[in-house]
C-alpha positions in Angstrom: 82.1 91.2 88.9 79.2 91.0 91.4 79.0 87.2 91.1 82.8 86.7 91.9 82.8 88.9 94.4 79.5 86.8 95.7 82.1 84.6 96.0 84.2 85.8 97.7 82.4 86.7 100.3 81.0 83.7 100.7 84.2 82.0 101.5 85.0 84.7 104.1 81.7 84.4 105.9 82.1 80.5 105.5 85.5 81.0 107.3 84.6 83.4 109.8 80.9 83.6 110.5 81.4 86.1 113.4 82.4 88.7 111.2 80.9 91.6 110.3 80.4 93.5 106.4 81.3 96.9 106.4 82.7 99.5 104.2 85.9 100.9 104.6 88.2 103.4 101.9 85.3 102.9 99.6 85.9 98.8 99.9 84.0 96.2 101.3 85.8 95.0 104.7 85.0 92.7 107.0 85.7 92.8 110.6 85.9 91.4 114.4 84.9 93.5 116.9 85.7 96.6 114.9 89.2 95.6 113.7 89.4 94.7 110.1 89.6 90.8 109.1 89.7 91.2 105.2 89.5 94.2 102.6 88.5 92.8 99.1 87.6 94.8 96.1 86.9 94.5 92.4 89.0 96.0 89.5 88.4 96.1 86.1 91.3 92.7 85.9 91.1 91.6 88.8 89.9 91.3 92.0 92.0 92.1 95.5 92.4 90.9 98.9 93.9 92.9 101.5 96.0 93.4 104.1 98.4 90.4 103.0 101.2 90.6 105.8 104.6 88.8 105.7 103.5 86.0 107.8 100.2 85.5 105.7 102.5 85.6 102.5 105.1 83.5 104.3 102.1 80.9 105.1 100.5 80.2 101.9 104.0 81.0 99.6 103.1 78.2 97.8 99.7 78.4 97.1 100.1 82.7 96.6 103.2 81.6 94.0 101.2 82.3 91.5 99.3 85.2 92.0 100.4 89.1 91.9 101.1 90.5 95.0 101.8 94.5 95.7 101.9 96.5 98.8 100.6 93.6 100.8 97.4 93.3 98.5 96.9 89.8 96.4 95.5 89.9 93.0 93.3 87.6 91.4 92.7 87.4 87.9 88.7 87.7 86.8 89.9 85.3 84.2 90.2 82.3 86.5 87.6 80.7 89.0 87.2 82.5 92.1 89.6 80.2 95.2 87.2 80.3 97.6 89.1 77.2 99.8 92.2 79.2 99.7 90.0 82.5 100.4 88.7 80.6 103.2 91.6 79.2 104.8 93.3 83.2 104.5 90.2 84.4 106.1 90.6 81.9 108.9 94.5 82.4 109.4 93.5 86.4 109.3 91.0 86.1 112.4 93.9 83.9 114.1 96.2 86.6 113.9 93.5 88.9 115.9 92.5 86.5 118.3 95.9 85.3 118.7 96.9 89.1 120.3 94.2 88.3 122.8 95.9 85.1 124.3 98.8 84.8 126.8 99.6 86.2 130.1 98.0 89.0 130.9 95.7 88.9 127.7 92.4 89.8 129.4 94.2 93.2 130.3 96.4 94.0 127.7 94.8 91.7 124.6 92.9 93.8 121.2 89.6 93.8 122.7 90.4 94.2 126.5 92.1 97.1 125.2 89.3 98.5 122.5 86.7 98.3 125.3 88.8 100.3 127.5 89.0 102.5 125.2 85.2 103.1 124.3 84.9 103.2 128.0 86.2 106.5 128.8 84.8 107.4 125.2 81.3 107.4 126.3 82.0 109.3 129.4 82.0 112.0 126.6 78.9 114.4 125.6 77.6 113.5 122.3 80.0 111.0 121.7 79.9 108.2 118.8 82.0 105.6 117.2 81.8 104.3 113.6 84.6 102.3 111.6 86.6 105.0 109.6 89.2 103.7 107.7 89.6 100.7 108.6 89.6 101.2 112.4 87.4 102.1 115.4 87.0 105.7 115.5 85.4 108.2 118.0 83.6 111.7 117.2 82.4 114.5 119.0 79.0 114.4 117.5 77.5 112.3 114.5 79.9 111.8 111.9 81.7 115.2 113.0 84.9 115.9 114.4 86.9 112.8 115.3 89.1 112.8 118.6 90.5 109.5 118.9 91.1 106.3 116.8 91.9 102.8 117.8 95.3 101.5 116.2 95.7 97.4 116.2 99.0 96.6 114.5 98.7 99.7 111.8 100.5 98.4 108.7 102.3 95.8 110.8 103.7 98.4 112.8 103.7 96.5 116.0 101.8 99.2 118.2 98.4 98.3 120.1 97.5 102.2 120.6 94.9 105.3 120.4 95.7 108.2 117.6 94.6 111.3 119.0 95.2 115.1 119.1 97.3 116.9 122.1 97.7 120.4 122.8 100.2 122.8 120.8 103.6 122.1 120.9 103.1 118.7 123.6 103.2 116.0 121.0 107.1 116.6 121.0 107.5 117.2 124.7 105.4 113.5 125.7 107.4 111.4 123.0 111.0 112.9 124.1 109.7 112.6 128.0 108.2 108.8 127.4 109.6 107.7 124.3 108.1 103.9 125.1 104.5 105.5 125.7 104.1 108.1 123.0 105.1 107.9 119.5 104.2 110.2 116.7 101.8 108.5 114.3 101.1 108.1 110.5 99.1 110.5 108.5 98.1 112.6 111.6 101.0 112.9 113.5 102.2 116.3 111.2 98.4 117.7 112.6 100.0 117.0 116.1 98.2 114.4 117.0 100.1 111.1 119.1 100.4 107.7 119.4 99.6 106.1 122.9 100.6 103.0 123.7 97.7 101.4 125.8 99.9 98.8 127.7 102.0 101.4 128.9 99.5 104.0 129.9 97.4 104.1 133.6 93.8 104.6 133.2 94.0 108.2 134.8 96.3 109.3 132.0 94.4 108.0 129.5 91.1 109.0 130.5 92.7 112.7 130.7 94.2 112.5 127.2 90.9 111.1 125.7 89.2 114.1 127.5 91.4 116.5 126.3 91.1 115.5 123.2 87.5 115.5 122.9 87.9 119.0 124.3 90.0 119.7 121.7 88.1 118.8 118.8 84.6 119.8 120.4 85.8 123.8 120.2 86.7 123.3 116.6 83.6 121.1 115.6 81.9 124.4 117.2 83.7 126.9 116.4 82.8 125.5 112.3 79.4 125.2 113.0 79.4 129.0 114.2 81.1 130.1 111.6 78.6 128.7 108.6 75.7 129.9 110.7 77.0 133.6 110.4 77.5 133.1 106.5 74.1 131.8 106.2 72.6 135.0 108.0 74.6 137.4 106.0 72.8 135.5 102.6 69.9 136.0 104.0 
């Protein structure tokens, strides 16, 4: 296993030498400016390659034909020689996709990274702030590895949204997205926690600097109100 997966990242870094190993849902990933190029992984059968969306698929049908695909992940069997030209050429049309987002009117305002950095701009306004990859995506905690307030969301599961996850006061989450349906949308996974979707187009810097505060606020109390906590079970050990 470690030799095909040699392999295979050899054809990605061939294909995109700008990107950078990480790990990511317990799986290798590599990525461009914090946004995920390629997820690969090996299995006890096969090996994976993730995310495949419908315009990769519909770009290499022929050469995918005969390979398994589920849930936007392609399979390859260990029981054939690693692909790396066609690894390489998916690598290559992957980053396109990303830098593709960043061209066109307006991209140098509105693009992926315009929009990551104005993000981690108002982040490190924050005390103690940090900002690791967490699955998959640019994420931003309170303190070291503790209490995440906001994550950057670039086309989540081909969702079409350019946006920041974070948390919002009680009972607001419902009252933004009915007020400014086209600027707030309820996200995946966290979005039952009360957390929203921003979209970062749509958004003044203002706004979104008070929301990113808030949120930091938010999450800062708990982060504290924890660490309080285990420090009075300690002493009553003791």
């Amino acid at each position: 296993m470690r030799v095909v997966l040699r392999h295979v990242r050899r054809a990605i870094r061939t294909a995109v030498p700008a990107a950078e190993e990480t790990l990511s849902y317990q799986m290798p990933v590599y990525t461009l400016d914090g946004v995920p190029v390629l997820y690969f992984a090996g299995w006890k059968h096969h090996y994976s390659l993730y995310p495949a969306s419908d315009a990769l698929v519909a770009a290499f049908r022929d050469e995918l034909a005969g390979y398994q695909r589920t849930r936007g992940t392609i399979r390859f069997p260990l029981s054939e020689p690693v692909p790396e030209p066609l690894i390489e050429r998916i690598a290559r049309f992957r980053a396109e996709q990303l830098r593709t987002r960043d061209k066109g009117k307006g991209a140098r305002k509105t693009g992926r990274h315009a929009q990551l950095e104005r993000v981690r701009r108002f982040c490190a306004a924050l005390p103690g702030m940090t900002e690791k990859l967490s699955h998959g995506t640019p994420a931003f905690f309170v303190e070291k590895d503790k209490g995440v307030f906001a994550m950057f969301a670039d086309n989540h599961h081909e969702d079409g949204h350019l946006a920041v996850w974070l948390p919002v006061p009680e009972d607001l989450q419902s009252a933004l997205i009915e007020e400014e349906p086209a600027t707030y949308f309820k996200p995946p996974y966290v979005g039952s926690s009360g957390w929203i979707g921003i979209e970062l187009a749509r958004i003044r810097d203002d706004a979104l600097e008070g929301h990113l505060r808030e949120a930091w606020q938010l999450v800062a109390r708990k982060v504290k109100s924890r660490t309080a906590g285990s420090a009075r079970r300690l002493r009553s050990r003791l």
